[in-house]
N, C-alpha and C positions, 0 to 999 in steps of 0.2 A: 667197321669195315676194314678189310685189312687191302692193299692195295701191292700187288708183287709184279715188280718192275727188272727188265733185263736190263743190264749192261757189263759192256765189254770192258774191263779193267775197274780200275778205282772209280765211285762215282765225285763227279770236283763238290768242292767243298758249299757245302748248304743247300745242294740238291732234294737232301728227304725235305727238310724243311718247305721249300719252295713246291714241293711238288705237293704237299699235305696242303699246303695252302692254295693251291690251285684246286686240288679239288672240292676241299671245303666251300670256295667263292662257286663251283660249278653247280655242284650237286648238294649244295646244303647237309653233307655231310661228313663228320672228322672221318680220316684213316691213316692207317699206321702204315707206314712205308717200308716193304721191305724190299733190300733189293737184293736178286741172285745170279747168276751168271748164265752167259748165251748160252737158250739151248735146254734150261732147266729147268722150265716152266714147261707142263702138258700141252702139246698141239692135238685136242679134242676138238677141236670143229666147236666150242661153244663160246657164243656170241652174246655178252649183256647189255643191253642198250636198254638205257631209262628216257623211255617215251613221256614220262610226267609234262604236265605243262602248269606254268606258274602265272597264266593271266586270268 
């Protein structure tokens, strides 16, 4: 899964890291962090939400 993140300027230092790792703990799944600048990522109106449940 590829996971593509805005932000404004430099992201601070071990951000991709941390953030791959947060996802991983959430969604039991690796992804590759990429980040691009405000604004460069499509505003399509699409929304993914993973309804799974792990009880």
């Amino acid at each position: 899964m590829t996971l593509f993140v805005e932000v404004d300027g430099t992201p601070a230092a071990g951000l991709q890291e941390k953030l791959g790792n947060v996802v991983r703990e959430e969604t039991k799944l690796r992804a590759a962090i990429v980040f691009v600048g405000v604004g460069e990522l499509a505003n399509d109106g699409k929304v993914i939400e993973d309804s799974r449940s792990y009880e």
